[in-house]
ZAMARGU-4260 file (C-alpha; in steps of 0.2 Angstrom, whole numbers, plus 5000, padded with zeros to 4 digits):
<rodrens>
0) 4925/5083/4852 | 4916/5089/4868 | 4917/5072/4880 | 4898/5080/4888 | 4887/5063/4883
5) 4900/5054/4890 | 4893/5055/4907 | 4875/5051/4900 | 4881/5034/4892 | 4892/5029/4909
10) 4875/5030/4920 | 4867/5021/4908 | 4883/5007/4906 | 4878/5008/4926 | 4861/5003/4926
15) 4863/4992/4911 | 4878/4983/4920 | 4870/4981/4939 | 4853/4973/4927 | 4867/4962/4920
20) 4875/4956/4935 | 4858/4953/4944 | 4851/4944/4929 | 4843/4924/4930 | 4858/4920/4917
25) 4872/4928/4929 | 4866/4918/4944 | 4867/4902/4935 | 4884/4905/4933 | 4888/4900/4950
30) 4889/4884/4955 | 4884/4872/4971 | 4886/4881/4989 | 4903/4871/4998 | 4901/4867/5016
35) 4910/4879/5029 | 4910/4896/5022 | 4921/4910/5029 | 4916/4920/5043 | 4913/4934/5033
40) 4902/4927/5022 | 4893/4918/5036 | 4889/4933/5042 | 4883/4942/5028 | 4871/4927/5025
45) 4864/4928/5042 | 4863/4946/5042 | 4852/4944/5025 | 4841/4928/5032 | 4840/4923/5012
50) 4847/4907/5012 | 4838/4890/5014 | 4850/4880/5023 | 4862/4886/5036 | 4879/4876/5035
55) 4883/4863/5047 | 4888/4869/5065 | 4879/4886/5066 | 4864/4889/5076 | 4849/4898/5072
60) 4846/4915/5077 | 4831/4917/5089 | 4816/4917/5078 | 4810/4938/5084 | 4828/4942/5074
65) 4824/4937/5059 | 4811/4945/5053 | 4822/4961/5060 | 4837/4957/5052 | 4828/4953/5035
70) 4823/4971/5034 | 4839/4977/5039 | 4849/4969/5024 | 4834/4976/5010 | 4835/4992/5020
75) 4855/4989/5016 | 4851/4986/4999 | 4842/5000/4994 | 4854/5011/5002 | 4866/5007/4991
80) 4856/5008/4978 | 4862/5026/4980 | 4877/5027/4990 | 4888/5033/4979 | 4874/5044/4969
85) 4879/5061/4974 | 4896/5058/4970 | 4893/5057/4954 | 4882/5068/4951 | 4892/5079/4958
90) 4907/5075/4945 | 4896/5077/4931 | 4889/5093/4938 | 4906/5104/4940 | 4915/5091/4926
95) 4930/5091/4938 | 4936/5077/4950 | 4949/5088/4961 | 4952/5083/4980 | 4946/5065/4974
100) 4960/5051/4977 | 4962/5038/4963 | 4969/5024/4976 | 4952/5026/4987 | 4942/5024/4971
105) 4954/5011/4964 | 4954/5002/4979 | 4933/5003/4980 | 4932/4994/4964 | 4944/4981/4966
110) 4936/4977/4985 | 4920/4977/4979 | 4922/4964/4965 | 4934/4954/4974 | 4920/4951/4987
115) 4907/4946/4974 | 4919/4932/4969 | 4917/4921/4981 | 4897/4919/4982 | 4893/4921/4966
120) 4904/4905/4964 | 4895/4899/4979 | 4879/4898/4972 | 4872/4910/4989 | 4856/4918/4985
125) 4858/4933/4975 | 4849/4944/4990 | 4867/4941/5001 | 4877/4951/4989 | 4865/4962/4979
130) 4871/4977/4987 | 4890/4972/4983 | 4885/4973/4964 | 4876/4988/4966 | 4891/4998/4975
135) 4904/4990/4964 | 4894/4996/4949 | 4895/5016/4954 | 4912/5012/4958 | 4915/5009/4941
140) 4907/5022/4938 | 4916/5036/4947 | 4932/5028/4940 | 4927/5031/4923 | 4924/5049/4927
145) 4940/5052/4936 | 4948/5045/4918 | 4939/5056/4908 | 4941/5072/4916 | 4958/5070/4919
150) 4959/5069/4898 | 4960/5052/4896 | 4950/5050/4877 | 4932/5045/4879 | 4939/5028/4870
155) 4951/5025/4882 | 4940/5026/4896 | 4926/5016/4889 | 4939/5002/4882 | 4945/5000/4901
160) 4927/4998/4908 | 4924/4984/4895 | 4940/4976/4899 | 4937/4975/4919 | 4919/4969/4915
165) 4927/4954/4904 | 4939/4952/4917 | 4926/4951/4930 | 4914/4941/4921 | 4927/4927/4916
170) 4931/4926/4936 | 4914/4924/4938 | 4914/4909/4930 | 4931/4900/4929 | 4938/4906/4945
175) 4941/4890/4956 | 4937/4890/4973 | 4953/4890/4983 | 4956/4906/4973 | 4940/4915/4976
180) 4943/4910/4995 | 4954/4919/4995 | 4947/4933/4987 | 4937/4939/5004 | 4950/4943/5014
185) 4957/4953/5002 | 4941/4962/5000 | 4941/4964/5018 | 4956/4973/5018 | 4954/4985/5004
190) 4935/4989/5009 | 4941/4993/5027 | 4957/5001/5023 | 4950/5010/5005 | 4945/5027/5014
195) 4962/5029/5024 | 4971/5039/5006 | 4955/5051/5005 | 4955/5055/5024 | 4972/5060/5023
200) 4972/5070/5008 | 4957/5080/5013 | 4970/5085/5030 | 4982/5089/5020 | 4971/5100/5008
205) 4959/5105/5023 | 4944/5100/5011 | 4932/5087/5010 | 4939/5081/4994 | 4922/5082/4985
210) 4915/5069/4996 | 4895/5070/4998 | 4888/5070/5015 | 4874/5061/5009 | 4888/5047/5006
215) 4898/5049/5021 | 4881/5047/5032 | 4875/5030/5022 | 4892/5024/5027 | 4890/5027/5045
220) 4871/5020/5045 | 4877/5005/5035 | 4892/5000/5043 | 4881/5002/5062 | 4870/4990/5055
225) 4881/4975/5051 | 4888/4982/5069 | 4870/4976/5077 | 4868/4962/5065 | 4885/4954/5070
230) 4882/4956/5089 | 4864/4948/5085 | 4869/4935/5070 | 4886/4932/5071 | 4887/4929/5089
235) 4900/4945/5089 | 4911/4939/5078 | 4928/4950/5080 | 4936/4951/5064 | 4917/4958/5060
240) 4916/4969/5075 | 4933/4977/5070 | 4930/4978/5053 | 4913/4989/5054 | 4918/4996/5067
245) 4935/5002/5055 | 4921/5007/5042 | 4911/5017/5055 | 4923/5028/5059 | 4931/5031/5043
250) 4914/5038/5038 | 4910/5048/5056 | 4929/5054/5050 | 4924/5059/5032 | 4907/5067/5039
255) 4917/5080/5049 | 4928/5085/5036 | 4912/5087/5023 | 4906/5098/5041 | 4921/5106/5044
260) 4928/5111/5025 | 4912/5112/5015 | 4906/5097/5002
</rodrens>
């Protein structure tokens, strides 16, 4: 059997998923915000101006900030709304997923998720992490892709997608909080490192890896922003600084290869 409507029921798994995750009954999942969050998450709050309370020992940021910084995090948002877009249309396109590196896209999913963790368990407003879901999502996504035009069965593939949603749905909910603590830093980690395999195996291929400049582009526009919002919000926090700073040019890096090599 031809696996062609495969790809037509994945993107419409995708918007029935992100509807899921972003659903009334997934945020009451989540339970009371904890005083003293991480830096990261601090900063993501900030950047987003969507909570209601700031926790104890922060300062607000000067009143003309926030207003800018709000539509900075929709902006953010929307543009992953489509970050990962061409990618995958790309795949279903030419039905072939050469160049592509299963441990960047492995990597994606896993960061991705693990950073949801921890607010979602939190109770923070659904607008700090919206573009988390939305990524994760594609993610998925392009996984599932990979999977099934490197032969695995259409049954296969969709049996794994519902096993990680399971998965990550039961973390939603039972995950305690030491745990999901813990989960950011390792989000950090993957997120800022995730694009190193891709890099290198486009060099070694001299192609882009069909990476979408569109993408590669997002990336760098995304990743200056939480650069600008950390100098304004987070009072330049340096783990921050160095992780955008990590994910900026990883992005300016896969741009020139896209440039150099053709998409």
């Amino acid at each position: 059997m031809s696996p062609r409507p495969l790809p037509t029921l994945l993107l419409l798994l995708l918007c029935a998923g992100t509807g899921a995750l972003t659903s009334p009954l997934t945020r009451r999942l989540a339970v009371p915000s904890p005083r003293g969050p991480s830096t990261l998450l601090l900063a993501a709050k900030e950047a987003c101006q969507c909570l209601e309370e700031q926790p104890e020992g922060t300062t607000d940021p000067p009143v003309e900030a926030k207003p800018l910084s709000r539509a900075l995090g929709y902006a953010m948002s929307l543009g992953a709304l489509g970050m990962f877009v061409p990618i995958i249309m790309r795949i279903i396109s030419t039905r072939s997923v050469a160049g592509f590196s299963q441990i960047t896209w492995g990597m994606q999913i896993v960061g991705y998720a693990a950073f949801m963790t921890y607010p979602v368990r939190s109770g923070y407003a659904l607008s700090t992490y919206v573009e988390y879901i939305c990524l994760m999502a594609q993610s998925l996504t392009i996984n599932c892709l990979m999977r099934l035009y490197s032969g695995v069965s259409p049954v296969s593939v969709c049996a794994g997608a519902l096993a990680f949603g399971v998965g990550l749905v039961a973390a939603l909910r039972t995950m305690p909080m030491p745990a999901a603590k813990l989960c950011v830093p390792l989000a950090t980690c993957l997120l800022s490192t995730s694009l190193l395999p891709q890099i290198m195996r486009n060099f070694v291929t001299h192609s882009s890896g069909g990476w979408s400049s569109i993408t590669a582009i997002l990336g760098v526009i995304g990743n200056t922003i939480r650069l600008y919002t950390t100098f304004q919000l987070a009072n330049g926090d340096r783990l921050l600084l160095l992780q955008f700073g990590t994910g900026t040019i990883l992005n300016l890096t896969l741009l020139g290869q896209v440039l150099a090599w053709g998409s």
